[in-house]
N, C-alpha and C positions, 0 to 999 in steps of 0.2 A: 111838736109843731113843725109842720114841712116847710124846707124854704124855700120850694115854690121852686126848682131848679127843673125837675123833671115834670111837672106840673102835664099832664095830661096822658104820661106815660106808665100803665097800670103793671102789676109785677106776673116776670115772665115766667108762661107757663107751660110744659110740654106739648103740644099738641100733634105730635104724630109725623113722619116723614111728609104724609101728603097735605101738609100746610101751607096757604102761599101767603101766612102774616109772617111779613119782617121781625116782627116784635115775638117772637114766639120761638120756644125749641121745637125742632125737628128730630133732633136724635139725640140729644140729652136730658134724658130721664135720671135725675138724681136714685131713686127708690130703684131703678130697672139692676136685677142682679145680673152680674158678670163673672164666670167663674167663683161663683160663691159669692159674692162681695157686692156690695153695692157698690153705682157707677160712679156716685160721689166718693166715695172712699178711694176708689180707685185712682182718681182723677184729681184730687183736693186742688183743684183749684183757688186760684189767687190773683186780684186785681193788685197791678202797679200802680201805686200813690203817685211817682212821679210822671209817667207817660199821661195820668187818665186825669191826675189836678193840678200836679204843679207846672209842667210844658206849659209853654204859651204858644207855640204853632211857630217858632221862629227856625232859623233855618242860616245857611252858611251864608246867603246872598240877603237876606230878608228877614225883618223881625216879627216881633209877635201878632198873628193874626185871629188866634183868641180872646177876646175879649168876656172875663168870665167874674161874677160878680166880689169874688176875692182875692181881684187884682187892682191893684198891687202887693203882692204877696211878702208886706214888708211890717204888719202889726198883729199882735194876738187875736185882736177880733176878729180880722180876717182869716187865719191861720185855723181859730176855732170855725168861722161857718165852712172853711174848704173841708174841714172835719165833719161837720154834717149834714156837707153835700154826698163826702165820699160815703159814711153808714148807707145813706138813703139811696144810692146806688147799689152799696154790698147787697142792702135787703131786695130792689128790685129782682137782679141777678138770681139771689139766693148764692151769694160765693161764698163758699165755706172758709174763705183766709183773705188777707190782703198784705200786700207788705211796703214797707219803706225805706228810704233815706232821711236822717235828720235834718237835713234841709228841706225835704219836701215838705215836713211836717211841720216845721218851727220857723221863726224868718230868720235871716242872718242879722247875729249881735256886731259881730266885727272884731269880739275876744270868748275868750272858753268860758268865762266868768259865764256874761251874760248867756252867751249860748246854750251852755248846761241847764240856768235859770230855763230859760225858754222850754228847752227840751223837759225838761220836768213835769213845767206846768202844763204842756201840751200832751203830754202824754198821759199826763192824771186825767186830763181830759176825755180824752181817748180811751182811758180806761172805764172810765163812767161810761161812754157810750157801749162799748162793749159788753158791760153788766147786760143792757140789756139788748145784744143783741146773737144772734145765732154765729157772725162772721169773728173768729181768732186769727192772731196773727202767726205767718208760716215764716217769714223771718225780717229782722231788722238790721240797716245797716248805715257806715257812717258815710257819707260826700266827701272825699279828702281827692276829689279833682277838677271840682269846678272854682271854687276861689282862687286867688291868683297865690296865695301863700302857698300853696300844693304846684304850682307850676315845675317845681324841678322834683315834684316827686311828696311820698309823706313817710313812709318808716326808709325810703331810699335817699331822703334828700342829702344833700352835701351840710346842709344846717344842723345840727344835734338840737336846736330848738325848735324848729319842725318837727322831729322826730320827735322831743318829748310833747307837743301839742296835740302832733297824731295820736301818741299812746294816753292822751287824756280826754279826748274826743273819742276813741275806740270803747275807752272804759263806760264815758255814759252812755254811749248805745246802747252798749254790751249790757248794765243797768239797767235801763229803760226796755231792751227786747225781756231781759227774764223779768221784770216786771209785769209786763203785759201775757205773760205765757208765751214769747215766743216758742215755735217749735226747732227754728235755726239759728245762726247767725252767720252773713255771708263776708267776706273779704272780698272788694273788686279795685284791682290796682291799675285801675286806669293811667295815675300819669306816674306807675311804677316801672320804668323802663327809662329808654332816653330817645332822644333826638339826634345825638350826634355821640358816635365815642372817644372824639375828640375833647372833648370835658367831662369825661363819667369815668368811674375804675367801677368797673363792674364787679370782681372779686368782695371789696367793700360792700358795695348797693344789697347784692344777693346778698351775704353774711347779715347783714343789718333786718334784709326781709324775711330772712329766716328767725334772727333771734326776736322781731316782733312779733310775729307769728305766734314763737314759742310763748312770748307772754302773755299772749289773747289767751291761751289754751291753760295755761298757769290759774292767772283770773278767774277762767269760766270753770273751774275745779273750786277754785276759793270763795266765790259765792255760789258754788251750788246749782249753778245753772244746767240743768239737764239737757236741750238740746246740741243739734249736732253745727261745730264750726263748720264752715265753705268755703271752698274758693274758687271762681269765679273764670274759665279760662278765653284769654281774648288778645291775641296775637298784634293788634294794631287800632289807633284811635281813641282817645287823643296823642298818645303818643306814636313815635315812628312806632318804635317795638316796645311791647312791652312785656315785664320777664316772665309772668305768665301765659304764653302763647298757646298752647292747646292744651289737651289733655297728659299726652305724653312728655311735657314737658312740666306739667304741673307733679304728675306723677314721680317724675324724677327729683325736681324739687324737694318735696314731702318727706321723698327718703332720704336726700342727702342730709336734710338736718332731722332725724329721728320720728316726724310727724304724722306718717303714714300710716297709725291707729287713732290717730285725734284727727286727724280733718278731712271732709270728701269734697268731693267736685260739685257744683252749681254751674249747667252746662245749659248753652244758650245756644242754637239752631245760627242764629244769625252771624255769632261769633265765629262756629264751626266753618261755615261759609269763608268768612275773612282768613281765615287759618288755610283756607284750601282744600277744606275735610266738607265731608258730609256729618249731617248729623247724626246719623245714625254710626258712622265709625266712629265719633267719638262718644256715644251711650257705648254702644260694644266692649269698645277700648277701656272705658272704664269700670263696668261690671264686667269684666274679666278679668279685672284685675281688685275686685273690692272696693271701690273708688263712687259708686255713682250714688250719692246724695241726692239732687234735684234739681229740676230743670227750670227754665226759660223759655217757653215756647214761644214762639216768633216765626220771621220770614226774612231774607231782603231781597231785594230787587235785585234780580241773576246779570243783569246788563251793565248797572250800575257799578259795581265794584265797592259800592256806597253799605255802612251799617244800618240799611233804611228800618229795622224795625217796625216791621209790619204785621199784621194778627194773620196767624195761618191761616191757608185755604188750599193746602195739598197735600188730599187723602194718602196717597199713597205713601206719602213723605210722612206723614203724620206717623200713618198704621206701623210703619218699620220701628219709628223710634219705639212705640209702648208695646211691640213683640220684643225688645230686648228688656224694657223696663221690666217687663211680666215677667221674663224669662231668669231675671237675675232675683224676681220675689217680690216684686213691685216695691212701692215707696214705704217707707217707715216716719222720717219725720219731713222728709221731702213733700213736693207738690208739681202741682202744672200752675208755676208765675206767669200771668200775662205782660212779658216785657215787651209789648208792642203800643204804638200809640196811632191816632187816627191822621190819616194824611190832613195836612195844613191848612186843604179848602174844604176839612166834615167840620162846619162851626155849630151843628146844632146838639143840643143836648140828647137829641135822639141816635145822633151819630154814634157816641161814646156807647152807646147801650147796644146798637145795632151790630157794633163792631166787637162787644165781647160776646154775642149771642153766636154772632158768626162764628167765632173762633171757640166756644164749647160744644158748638155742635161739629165741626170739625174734628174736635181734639176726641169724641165721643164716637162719630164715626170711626176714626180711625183707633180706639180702645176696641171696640166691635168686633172689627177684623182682624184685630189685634191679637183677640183673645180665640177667635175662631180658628186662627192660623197654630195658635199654641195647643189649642184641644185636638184640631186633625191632624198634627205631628207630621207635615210632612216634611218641613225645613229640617226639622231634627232626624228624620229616617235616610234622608238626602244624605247629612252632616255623617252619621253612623257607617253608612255606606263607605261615602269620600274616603274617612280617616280608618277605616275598619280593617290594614293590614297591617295597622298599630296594636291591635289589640292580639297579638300572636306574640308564644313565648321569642320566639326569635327577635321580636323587632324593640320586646321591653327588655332583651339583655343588650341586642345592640347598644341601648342610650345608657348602659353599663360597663359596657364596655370601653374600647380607646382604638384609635385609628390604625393601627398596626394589624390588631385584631381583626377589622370591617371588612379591611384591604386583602386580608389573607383568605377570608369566606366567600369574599365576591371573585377571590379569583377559583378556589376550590367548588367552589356550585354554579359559578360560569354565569353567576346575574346579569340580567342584562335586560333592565325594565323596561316596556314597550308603554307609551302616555295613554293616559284615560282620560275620557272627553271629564268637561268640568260641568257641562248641565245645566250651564248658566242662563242660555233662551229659557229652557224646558222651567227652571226655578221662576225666571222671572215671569213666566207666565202662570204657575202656579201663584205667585203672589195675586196676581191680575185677578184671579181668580174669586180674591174675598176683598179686593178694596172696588 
């Protein structure tokens, strides 16, 4: 039985680039092959529970300006219909995944007891509706920075009682995602960092996030849980800093405590942004180095400075990232999450739908040219070229060699390199070229 949410809004169907219905894909054809593979597989997209049901449109200056029929999101029955508003969305869409926070899904108890309770029975829930429906979940995760008990942190805090609440909150997630067939499970340490290091030993905070980490990973071996840990890289907000700030710092993390074969990166456009990076340097950075698990696709406002999480709408930005994701073998247990939500004044139910149509056909275009750019090779002929006076015995004994040695040859054959343009117009208009 529908509950009458999307009430007039029929399920969306491809209809070609030259469409001018809002409600309709333009260039995401699930069944359309890409490189062998179909464009959903490619693409496994996933709606965010918390941007698309549990936001209320509230904001730093102003509260909530949604008004949505399972709010207050503070009893099970509520909790169950935001449940089968969100299905009855996934099936509009056709979204192959969706994923969560245990607050999005359950209301808050105000202890683990309860909490767990909730979490259970919501998720048995959930699992019912799942039976029958085509949308699985691509990963689950726990809220440990929006209550105020997480304010100084949750495997960081100065509390060893926080810490052990964190590691029993983490557990039923972690429960509940291999329950449900998760295919991940993410870590996002939002108020993992500080405000001031004038009250933080940070040597402690880090040692404490690394040995919980390690026991996430301990756990997800003891029960069996097959898919892949994540972690989440995001430089700032809510806190000043936080110890996860990019890529390259997450990467360094991982290996200083042993982690670096148990966990990969969940890498957000928006985040990248705040870090100072582009998103595509940090996709690169991390399949370069084994690292890139799955993303977050988003936007924010370039002016702002602000995490505004917004649903893409820039092709070009788009196409770059999923020529690196192709390039490193695309996704395995990974996806394309929509961690975007609708600006404050979209209040209609059409919005929320218009807003993820937008952003798959986006994410689909730029797969397109994506993949186009990877079959005509010509970034990689460009790349060959660049690096191609590496590929000479002389230059692979060099990196065998030692500075004595270098210094003695450059002065015996009189080297004396003259610069090579970089080709960087010439490329960037070859990109131009497919998006």
């Amino acid at each position: 039985m529908s509950t009458g949410f999307f009430d007039g809004i029929d399920k969306i169907a491809y209809e070609g680039p030259d469409s001018t219905n809002p409600l309709a894909f333009r260039h995401y054809n699930p069944d359309e092959m890409v490189m062998g593979k179909r464009m959903e597989d490619h693409l496994r997209f996933a709606v965010a529970y918390w941007h698309s049901f549990a936001w209320e449109g509230g904001d730093p200056f102003g509260g909530q300006t949604f008004i949505r029929p399972w709010h207050p999101q503070d009893d099970m029955g509520r909790a169950k219909l935001k449940a089968d508003v969100a299905f009855e969305m996934f099936d509009l869409l056709g979204a192959p995944f969706f994923c969560w926070h245990d607050a999005d899904i359950r209301p808050e108890q105000g202890n683990y007891a309860d909490n767990l309770r909730t979490l259970e029975e919501i998720t048995d829930y959930i699992g019912e509706k799942m039976q029958g429906s085509d949308t699985g979940l691509l990963w689950g995760t726990a809220n440990m920075f929006a209550h105020r008990r997480w304010m100084s942190g949750a495997s960081t805090n100065p509390d060893p009682d926080v810490f052990a609440f964190s590691a029993a909150t983490v557990k039923g997630c972690l429960d509940a995602t291999h329950k449900l067939g998760g295919r991940n499970y993410v870590l996002w340490g939002g108020r993992e960092g500080y405000e001031t290091l004038l009250n933080t030993d940070l040597g402690q905070e880090l040692d404490h996030m690394g040995r919980f980490l390690s026991m996430v990973v301990d756990y997800k071996h003891k029960i069996g849980f097959k898919g892949q840990i994540l972690v989440e890289p995001k430089p700032q907000e809510p806190s000043k800093h936080q110890y996860d700030f990019d890529v390259a710092t997450c990467i360094g993390f991982l290996r200083k405590y042993g982690l670096e074969s148990e966990v990969k990166l969940n890498i957000e456009q928006g985040h990248a942004i705040l870090a100072g990076h582009s998103f595509e340097h940090e996709l690169a950075l991390a399949a370069s180095e084994g690292m890139l698990g799955s993303i977050d696709m988003n936007r924010n406002d370039y002016q702002s400075g602000w995490d505004t999480d917004q649903f893409p709408n820039n092709t070009p930005e788009v196409a770059l990232a999923y020529y690196h994701i192709l390039k490193s073998g695309g996704f395995t247990t990974g996806g394309t999450n929509f961690d975007a939500k609708l600006r404050r004044q979209s209040l209609d139910p059409q919005d929320l739908i218009a807003a993820h149509v937008g952003g798959m056909d986006i994410c689909a275009r730029g797969l397109k040219a994506a993949a186009a750019m990877v079959e005509d090779g010509g970034l990689e002929t460009a790349l060959a070229d660049r690096y191609a006076g590496w590929q000479s015995d002389a230059a692979q004994q060099m990196l065998n060699s030692d500075l004595g040695s270098i210094a003695a040859r450059v002065l015996s054959e009189g080297i004396n390199p003259e610069p090579r343009s970089g080709r960087q117009e010439i490329l960037e208009n070859y990109v131009n070229r497919f998006v």
